[in-house]
Legacy VTK file of the C-alpha trace (Angstrom):
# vtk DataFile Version 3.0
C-alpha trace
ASCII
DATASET POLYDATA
POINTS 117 float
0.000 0.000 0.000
1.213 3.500 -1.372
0.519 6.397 1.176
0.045 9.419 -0.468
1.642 12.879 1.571
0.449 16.036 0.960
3.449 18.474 1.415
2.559 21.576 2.205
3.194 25.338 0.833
4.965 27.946 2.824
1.733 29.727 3.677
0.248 26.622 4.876
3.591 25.847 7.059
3.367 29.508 8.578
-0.167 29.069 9.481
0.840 25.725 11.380
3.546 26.618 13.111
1.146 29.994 14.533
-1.215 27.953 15.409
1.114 25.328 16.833
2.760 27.485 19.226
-0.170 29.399 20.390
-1.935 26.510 21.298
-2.115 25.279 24.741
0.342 22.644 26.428
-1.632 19.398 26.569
-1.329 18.751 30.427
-0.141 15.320 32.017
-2.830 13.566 34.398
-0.677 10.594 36.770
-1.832 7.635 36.183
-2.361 5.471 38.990
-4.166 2.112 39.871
-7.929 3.761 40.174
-7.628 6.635 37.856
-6.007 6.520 33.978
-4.219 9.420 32.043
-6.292 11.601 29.822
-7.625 9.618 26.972
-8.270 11.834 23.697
-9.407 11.465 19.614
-6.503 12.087 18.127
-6.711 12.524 14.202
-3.431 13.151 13.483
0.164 13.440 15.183
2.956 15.980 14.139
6.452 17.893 15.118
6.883 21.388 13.189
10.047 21.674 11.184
11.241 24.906 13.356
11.027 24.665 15.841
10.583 21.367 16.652
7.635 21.274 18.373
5.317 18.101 18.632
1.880 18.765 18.373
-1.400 16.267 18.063
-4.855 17.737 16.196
-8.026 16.142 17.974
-11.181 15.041 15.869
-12.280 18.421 17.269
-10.112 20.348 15.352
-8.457 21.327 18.595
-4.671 21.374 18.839
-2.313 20.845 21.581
1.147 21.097 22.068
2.949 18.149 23.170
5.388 18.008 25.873
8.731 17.474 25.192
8.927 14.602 26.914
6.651 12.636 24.572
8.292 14.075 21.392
9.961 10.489 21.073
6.506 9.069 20.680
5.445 11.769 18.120
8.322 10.610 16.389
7.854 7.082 16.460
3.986 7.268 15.794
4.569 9.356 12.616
7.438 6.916 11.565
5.587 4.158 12.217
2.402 5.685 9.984
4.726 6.732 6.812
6.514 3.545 6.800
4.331 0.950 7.631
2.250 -1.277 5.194
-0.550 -1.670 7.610
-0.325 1.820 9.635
-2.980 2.289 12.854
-6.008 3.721 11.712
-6.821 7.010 12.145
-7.911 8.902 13.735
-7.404 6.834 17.030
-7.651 6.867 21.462
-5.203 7.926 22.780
-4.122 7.943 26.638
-1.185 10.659 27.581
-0.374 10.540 31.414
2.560 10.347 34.214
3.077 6.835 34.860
6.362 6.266 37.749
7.528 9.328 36.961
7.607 8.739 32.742
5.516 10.935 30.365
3.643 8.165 28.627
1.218 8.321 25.462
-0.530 5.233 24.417
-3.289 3.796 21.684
-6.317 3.324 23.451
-9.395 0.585 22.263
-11.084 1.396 19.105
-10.501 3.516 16.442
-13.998 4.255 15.071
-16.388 6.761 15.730
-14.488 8.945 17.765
-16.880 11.945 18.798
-15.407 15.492 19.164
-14.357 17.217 22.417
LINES 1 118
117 0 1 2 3 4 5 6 7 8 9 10 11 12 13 14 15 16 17 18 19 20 21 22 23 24 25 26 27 28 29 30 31 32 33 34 35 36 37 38 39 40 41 42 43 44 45 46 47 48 49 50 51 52 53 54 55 56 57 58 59 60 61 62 63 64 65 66 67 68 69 70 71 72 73 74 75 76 77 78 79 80 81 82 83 84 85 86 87 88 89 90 91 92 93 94 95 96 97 98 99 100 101 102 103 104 105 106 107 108 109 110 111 112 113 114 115 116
């Protein structure tokens, strides 16, 4: 399977990377035994060229920084989508929380019908 990419002008960059860093930092629940991290629809997962700045958009249209911590996971979620044969559908659950002290983002259950926040 061929995925197509869109790649996108310089306007359309510019307008990202404004809207990217004025959004809000997507804050960290801990996750413990009784209570879970923050689950969210996630449609789709990025990190702006410059500067590098992870970022998910939410079925909502919403958009939310992501911490630092959890730019390896950006990084690995978008490799895994352009490379793979058989990517995760989105868009998808996600859970990002504090588990033992780690920043932690994880697929969550099913991937249809995901309603907006």
């Amino acid at each position: 399977m061929t995925h197509r990419h869109h790649t996108p002008s310089d306007e359309e960059r510019h307008r990202l990377r404004a809207a990217v860093t004025a959004a809000p930092l997507l804050e960290l629940t801990e996750i413990t035994g009784v209570a879970g991290g923050r689950v969210l629809p996630v449609m789709s997962v990025g990190i702006l060229d410059e500067p590098h700045v992870p970022y998910v958009r939410l079925t909502s249209q919403a958009l939310y920084r992501v911490p630092e911590l959890l730019r390896p996971w950006a990084e690995s979620f978008i490799r895994v989508h352009l490379n793979s044969e058989n990517p995760p559908e989105l868009p998808c659950w996600v859970e990002f929380g504090v588990s033992d002290g780690q920043a932690v983002a994880a697929m969550r259950g099913s991937t249809r019908i995901l309603p907006a926040n």
